[in-house]
N, C-alpha and C positions, 0 to 999 in steps of 0.2 A: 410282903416284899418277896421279888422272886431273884433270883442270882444273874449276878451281872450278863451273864449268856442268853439266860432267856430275856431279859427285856432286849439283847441287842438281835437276835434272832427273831425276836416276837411269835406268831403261828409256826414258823418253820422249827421250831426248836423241838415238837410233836414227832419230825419226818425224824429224828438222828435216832442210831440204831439203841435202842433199849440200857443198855451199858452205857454208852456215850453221856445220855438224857440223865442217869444218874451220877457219872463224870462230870456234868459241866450243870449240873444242878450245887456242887459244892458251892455255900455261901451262908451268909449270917442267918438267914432263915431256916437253909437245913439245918445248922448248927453242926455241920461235919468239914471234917479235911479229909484231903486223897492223897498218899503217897504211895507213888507208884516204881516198882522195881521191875528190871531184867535188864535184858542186855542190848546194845545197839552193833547190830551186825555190822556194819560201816560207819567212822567217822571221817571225813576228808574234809582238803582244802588243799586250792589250789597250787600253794607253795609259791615260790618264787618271791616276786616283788609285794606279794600279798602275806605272807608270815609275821613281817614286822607288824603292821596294824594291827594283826591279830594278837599280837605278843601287849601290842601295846593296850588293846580293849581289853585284854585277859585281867591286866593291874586293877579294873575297876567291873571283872567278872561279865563284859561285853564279850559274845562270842569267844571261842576256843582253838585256841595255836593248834592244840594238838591232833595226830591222826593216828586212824586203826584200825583192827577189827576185832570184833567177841569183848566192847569194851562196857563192864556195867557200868550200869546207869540208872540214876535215883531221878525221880521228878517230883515235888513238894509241891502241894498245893491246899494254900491256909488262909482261910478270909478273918479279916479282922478289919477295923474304922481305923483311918490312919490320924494321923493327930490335923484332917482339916475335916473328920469327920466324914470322910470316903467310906464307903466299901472297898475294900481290897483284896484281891486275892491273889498270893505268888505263886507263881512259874519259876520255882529255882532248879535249875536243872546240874545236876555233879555227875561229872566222867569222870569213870577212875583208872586214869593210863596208869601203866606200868611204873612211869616215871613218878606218879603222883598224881590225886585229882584237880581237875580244874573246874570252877563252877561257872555256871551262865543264867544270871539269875534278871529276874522280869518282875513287875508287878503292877498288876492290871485293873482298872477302874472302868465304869461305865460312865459316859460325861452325856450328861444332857444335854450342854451345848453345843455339843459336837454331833449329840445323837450317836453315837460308837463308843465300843471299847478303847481306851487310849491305853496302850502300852509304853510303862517304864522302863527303860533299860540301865541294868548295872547297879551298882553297889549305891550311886548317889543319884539316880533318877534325873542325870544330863538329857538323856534323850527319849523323846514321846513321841510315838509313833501311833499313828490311826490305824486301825486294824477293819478289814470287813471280813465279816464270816458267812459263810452260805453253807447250807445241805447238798450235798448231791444225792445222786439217784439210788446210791448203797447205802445211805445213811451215815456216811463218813462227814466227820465237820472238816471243812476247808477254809483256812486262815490266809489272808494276804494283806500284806501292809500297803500302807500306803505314806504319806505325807509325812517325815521326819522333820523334827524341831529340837532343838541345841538350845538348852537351859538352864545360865550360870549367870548369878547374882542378877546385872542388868541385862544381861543380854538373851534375845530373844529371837532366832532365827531360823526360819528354814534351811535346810540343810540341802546342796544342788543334788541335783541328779548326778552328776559327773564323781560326786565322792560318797555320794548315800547307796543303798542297798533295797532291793527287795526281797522279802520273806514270803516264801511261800510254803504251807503246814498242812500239812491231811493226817487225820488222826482217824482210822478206823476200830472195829472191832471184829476180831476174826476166831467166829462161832468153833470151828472147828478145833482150834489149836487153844481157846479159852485165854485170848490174850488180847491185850491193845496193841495196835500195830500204828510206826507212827513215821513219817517221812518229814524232811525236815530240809530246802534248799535256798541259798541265801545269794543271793545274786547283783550284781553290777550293770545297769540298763548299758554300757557303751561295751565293758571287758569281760562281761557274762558270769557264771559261775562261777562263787567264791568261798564257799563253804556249806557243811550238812552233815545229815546223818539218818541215817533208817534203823529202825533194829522194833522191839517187841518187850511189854512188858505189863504186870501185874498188879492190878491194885487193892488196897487195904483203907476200909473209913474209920474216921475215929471222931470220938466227940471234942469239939476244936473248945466247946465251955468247959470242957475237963482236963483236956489236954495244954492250951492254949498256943501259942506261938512263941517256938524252941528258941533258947537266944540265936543272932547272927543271920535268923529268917527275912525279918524287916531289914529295908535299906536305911543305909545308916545316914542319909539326908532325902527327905522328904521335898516337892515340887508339887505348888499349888496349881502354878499353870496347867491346862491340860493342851 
């Protein structure tokens, strides 16, 4: 079995730079997790009539109220089989403002039926979003979402354009400085830009059959659909 990355990348997962490959190699067959530390030189958002949504996806660890700069920053990432017998692996990401941390945390599956990564969002796995990834020319992975879906009891819906978001994620490695560098911008197709963040940061593997999955890692409601 190879990690959710490389069956969604297929041959292109060969082109990402050396670090990356064993970055997004994490899963039930390497038997490792990545947690990675440093700091995110910029956190923003665009404020205004956009703070409340944030404030209010924050209740349920969907994207981040807060803004900054020089703000650490944790990113976890831990594959385990979710109770429908998934592959899973978190994206939980903790900024730690001044005021207090706030988490933004994801948890990401490869769907056959979809052929793609479908990403979780938040603490109860509401929202599933399709993810495409490609290589570029530097060996950077580049994430873009795509297609949002709203996922509670009965109900099952696309989510419009006019109140959904696009993500867009480049994660490199920059040989010189011995660090993962990582951009991060989250946007509105009609009101544009709506939040992100960039910064730089370090990572450490551990064996996830020794270590296993820390409590508060897993979301605390699970979603079959993808």
């Amino acid at each position: 079995m190879t990690s959710i990355f490389q069956r969604a990348l297929g041959a292109d997962f060969d082109r990402l730079h050396p670090r990356l490959r064993r970055r997004f190699s994490v899963g039930l067959d390497s038997g490792e997790s990545c947690v990675g530390r440093g700091v995110m030189d910029r956190v923003w958002h665009r404020g205004g009539w956009v703070r409340p949504f944030l404030a209010l996806g924050a209740a349920r660890h969907i994207l981040v109220p807060g803004a900054g700069r020089d703000i650490p920053f944790t990113i976890e990432n831990v594959p385990y089989l979710d109770s429908y017998g998934r592959e899973t692996v978190t994206f939980v990401r903790t900024f730690a403002f001044p005021g207090g941390a706030r988490r933004f945390d994801a948890t990401m599956v490869h769907s056959e039926e979809r052929g793609r990564i479908v990403d979780y969002l938040g603490t109860h796995q509401h929202l599933a979003t399709d993810l495409d990834l490609e290589v570029d020319a530097h060996g950077a992975l580049v994430i873009r979402s795509g297609e949002h879906r709203f996922r509670e009891g009965r109900i099952d819906a696309r989510v419009p354009d006019l109140i959904g978001a696009d993500a867009l994620v480049r994660e490199s490695y920059d040989d010189d400085a011995g660090r993962f560098r990582i951009s991060v911008t989250v946007a509105n197709r009609r009101f544009g830009p709506l939040f992100g963040y960039e910064g730089s940061f370090t990572a450490e593997y551990a064996d996830v059959r020794e270590r296993g999955v820390r409590a508060g890692l897993r979301p605390v409601r699970e979603e079959a659909r993808a």
